[in-house]
N, C-alpha and C positions, 0 to 999 in steps of 0.2 A: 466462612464468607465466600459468596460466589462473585466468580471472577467478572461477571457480568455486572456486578455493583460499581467493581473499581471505574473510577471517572477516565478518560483519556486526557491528558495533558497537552498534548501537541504530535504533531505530523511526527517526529523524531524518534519519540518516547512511543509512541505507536508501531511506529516498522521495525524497532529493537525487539519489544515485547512482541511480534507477530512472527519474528526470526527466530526466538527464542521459543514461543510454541511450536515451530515448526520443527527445530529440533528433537524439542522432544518427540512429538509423536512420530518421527521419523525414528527414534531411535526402538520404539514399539515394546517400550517394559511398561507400560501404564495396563488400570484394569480399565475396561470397558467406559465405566460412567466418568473415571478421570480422562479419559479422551476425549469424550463427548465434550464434557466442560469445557477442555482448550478448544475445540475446537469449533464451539460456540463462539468465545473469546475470540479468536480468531477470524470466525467471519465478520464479528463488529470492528476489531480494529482493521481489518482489508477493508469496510464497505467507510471506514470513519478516513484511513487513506486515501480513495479514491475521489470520496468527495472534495479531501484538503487538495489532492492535483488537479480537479476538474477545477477549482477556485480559481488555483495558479493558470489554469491553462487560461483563463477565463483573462483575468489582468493581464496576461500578455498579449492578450489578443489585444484588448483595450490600447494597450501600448501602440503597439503594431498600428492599428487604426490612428494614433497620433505620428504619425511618422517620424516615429523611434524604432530602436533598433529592431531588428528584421535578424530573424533565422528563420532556415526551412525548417518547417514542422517534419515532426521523426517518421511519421507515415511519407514522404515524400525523400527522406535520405536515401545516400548509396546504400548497396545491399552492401552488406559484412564481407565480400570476399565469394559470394555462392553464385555461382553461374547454374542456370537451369538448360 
């Protein structure tokens, strides 16, 4: 069965299973065409996360525009500590 059949469940069960391919093919014992597989896999569940945060980003915004609560967007944070 290819991994591309299995359904995604949720944001959660997604960024495990995308950790968990990353693993592996970090760890570099696979043959060629089982790479490939994960890492097909892998781009659907990165491209199935992004979509589930652009959602989130999406209803907080909404929020925000009802004047509810307010944080700075992470593009706009302090830097980490790095002075350039």
């Amino acid at each position: 069965m290819s991994n591309a059949k299995i359904k995604i469940k949720d944001f959660e069960s997604a960024l495990t299973e995308l950790e968990a391919i990353v693993r592996q093919l970090e760890d570099g014992n696979l043959a060629l065409e089982k790479s490939l597989e994960l890492f097909e896999r892998g781009v659907e569940l990165s491209r199935f996360c992004h979509t589930r945060l652009e959602e989130a980003e999406q209803r907080v915004e909404i929020l925000n525009e009802r004047g509810e609560a307010h944080e700075a967007p992470a593009s706009q944070a302090a830097p980490s500590g790095k002075e350039s």
